[in-house]
C-alpha positions as CSV (number, residue, x, y, z in Angstrom):
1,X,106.1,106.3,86.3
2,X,109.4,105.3,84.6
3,X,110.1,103.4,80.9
4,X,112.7,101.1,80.7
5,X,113.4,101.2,77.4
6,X,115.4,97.7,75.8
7,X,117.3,98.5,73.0
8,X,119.5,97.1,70.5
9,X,122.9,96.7,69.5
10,X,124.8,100.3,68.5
11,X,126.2,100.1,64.6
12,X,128.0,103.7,65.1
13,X,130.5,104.6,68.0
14,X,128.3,106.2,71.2
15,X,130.5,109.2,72.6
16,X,130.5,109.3,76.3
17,X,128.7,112.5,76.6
18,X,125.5,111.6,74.3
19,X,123.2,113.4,76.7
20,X,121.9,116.0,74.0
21,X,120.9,113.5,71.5
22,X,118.4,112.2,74.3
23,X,117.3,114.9,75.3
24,X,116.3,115.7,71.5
25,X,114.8,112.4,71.3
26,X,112.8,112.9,73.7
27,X,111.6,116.2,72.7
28,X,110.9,114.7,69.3
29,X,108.8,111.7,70.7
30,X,106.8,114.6,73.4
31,X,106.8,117.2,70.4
32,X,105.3,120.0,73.3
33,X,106.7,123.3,73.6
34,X,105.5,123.8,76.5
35,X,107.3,120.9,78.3
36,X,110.2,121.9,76.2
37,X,110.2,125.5,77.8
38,X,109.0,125.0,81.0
39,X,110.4,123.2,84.5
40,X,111.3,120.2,83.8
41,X,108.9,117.6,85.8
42,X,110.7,114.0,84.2
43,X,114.6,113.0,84.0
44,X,115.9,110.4,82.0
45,X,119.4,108.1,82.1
46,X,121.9,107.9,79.5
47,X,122.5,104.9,78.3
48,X,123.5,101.7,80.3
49,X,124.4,98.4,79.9
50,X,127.0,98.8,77.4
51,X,131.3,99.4,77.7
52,X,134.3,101.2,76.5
53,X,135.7,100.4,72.8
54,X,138.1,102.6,71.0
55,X,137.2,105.7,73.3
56,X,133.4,105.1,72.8
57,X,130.9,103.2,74.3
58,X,129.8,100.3,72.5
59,X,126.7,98.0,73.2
60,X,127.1,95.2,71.5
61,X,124.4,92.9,73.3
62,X,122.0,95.9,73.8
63,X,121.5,98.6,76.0
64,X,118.6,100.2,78.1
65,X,117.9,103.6,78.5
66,X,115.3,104.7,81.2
67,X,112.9,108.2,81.0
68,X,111.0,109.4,84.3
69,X,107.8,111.5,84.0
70,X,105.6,112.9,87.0
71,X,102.6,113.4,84.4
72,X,101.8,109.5,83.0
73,X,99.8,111.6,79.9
74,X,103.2,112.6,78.8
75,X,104.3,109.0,79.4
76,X,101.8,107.2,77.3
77,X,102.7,109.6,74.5
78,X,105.6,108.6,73.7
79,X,105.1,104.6,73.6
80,X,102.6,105.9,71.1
81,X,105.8,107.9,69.3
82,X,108.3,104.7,69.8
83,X,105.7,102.4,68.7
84,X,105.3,105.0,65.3
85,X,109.3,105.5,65.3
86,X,111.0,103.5,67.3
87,X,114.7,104.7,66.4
88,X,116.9,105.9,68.9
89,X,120.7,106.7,67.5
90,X,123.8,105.5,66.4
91,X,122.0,102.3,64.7
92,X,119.8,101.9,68.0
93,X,116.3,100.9,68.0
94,X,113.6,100.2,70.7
95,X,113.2,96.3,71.0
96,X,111.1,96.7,74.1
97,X,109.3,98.9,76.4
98,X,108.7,97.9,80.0
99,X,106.6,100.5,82.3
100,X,107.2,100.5,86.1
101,X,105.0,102.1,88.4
102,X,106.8,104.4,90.9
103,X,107.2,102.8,93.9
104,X,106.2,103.1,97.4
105,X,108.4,105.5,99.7
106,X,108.9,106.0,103.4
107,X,109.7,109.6,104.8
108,X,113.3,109.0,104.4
109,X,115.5,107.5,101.3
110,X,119.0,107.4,99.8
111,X,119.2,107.3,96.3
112,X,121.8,106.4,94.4
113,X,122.3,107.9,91.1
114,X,121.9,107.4,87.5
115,X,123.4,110.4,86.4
116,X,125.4,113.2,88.1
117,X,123.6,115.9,90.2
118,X,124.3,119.5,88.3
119,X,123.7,122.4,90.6
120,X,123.9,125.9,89.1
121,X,122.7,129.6,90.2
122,X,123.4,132.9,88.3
123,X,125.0,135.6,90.3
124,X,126.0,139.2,88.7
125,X,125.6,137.1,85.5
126,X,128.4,134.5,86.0
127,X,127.3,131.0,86.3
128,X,128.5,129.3,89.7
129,X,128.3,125.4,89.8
130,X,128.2,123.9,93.7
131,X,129.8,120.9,94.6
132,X,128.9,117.9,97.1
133,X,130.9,119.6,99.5
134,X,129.6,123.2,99.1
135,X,127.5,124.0,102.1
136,X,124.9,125.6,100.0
137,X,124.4,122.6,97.5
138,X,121.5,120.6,100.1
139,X,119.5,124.0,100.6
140,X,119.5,124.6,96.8
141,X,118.5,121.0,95.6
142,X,116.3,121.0,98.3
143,X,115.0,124.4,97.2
144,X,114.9,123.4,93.5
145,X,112.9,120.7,93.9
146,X,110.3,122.6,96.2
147,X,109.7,124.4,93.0
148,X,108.7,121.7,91.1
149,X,106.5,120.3,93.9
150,X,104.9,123.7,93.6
151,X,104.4,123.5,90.2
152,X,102.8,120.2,90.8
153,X,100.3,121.2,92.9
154,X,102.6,119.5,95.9
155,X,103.6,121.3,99.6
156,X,105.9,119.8,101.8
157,X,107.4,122.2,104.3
158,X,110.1,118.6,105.9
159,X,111.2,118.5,102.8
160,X,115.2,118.2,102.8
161,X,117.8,117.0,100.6
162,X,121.3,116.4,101.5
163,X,124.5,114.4,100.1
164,X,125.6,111.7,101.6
165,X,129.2,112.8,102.5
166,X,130.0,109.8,103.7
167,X,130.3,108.0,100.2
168,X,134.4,107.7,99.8
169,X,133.2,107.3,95.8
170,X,131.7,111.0,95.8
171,X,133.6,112.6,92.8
172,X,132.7,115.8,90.7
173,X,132.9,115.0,86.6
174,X,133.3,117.6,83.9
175,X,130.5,117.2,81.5
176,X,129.9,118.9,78.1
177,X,126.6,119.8,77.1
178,X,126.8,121.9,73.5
179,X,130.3,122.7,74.3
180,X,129.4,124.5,77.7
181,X,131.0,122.3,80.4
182,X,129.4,121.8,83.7
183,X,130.6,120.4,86.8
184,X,128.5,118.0,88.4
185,X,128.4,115.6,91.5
186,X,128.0,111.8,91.7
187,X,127.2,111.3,95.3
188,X,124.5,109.8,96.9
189,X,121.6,112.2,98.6
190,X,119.6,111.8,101.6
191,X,115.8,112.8,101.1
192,X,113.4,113.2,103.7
193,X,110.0,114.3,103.7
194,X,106.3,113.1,102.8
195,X,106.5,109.8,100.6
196,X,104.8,111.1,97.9
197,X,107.6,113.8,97.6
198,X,110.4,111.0,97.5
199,X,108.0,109.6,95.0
200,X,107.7,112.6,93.1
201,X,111.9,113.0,93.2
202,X,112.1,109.7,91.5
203,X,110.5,110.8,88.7
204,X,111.6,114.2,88.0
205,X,115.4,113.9,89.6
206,X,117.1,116.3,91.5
207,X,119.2,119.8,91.0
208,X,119.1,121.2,88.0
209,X,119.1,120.4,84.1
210,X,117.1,117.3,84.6
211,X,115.4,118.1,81.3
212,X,118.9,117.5,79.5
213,X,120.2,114.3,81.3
214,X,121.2,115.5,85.1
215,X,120.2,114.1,88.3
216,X,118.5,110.7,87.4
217,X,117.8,108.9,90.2
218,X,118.2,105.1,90.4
């Protein structure tokens, strides 16, 4: 299930990369170690609907902001949380909260994105980051998200993920999370496999670090 959330007019300056304050906002609305610690199984967007002033982003009309979540317990518990406190940041409060059921998939989608697609592995303790155009990236989102199926309860042996190379938008973007930057990919991917497994990628997103802002899909 996804929450759009409406929201109001900003009365601070919204950096670009405002990823981390979601992602404590949501913690604080869950308030569960557990999902704090644990694979994330939910994704959320940054925030849309707003432009560029002054090397910010300003909303002046409103924004949205969208969160994801496999598990609709988790879901209902933070309307309960917004509905208690209902502020976001930089002057931003919930006006609204609209719930939309996930939909209906066939065996194969593309999926545009709502935020970039980070993919990261650990090797002789050195971070590496693939690219779209890594050959490894589609067997490692494909493999990442396989683990949280499993974690779900979920098996799905056609399940494959790929990029779409053939976007001419596809770009990498430098993103800074806590100072670390991370390179990640806004392309389109390709995802084929059981319906409820596309349905199950719409909620949680894809790659890694969905917990903190990555791999949103739209």
């Amino acid at each position: 299930m996804r929450l759009y959330l409406k929201l109001s007019k900003n009365t601070d300056p919204v950096p670009f990369e405002h990823n981390s304050v979601l992602a404590g906002i949501f913690h604080k609305w869950v308030n569960d170690a557990e999902i704090h610690d644990s694979l994330s199984l939910y994704s959320f967007s940054w925030l849309r609907g707003g432009g560029v002033n002054n090397n910010n982003l300003d909303f002046p009309k409103g924004g949205y902001w969208f969160i994801s979540i496999y598990d609709s317990e988790t879901l209902m518990k933070i309307i309960k949380q917004i509905q208690i406190n209902p502020n976001i940041a930089y002057g931003m409060t919930v006006k609204e909260v609209v719930i939309f059921e996930t939909p209906e998939f066939s065996s194969e989608q593309r999926f545009m994105l709502a935020t970039p697609i980070f993919i990261k592995r650990t090797m002789d303790k050195k971070s590496i980051h693939y690219l779209y155009f890594d050959n490894e990236s589609d067997k490692l989102m494909t493999e990442t998200l396989k683990t949280k199926l499993k974690k779900a309860g979920i098996n799905d042996e056609s399940l494959k993920i790929s990029f779409d190379r053939s976007y001419d938008k596809a770009k990498v973007k430098l993103i800074s999370y806590k100072g670390i930057k991370n390179k990640a990919n806004l392309c389109p991917v390709i995802i084929t496999g059981k319906p409820e497994t596309l349905a199950f990628a719409w909620n949680v997103g894809i790659g890694n670090s969905t917990g903190i802002g990555f791999g949103a899909l739209l």
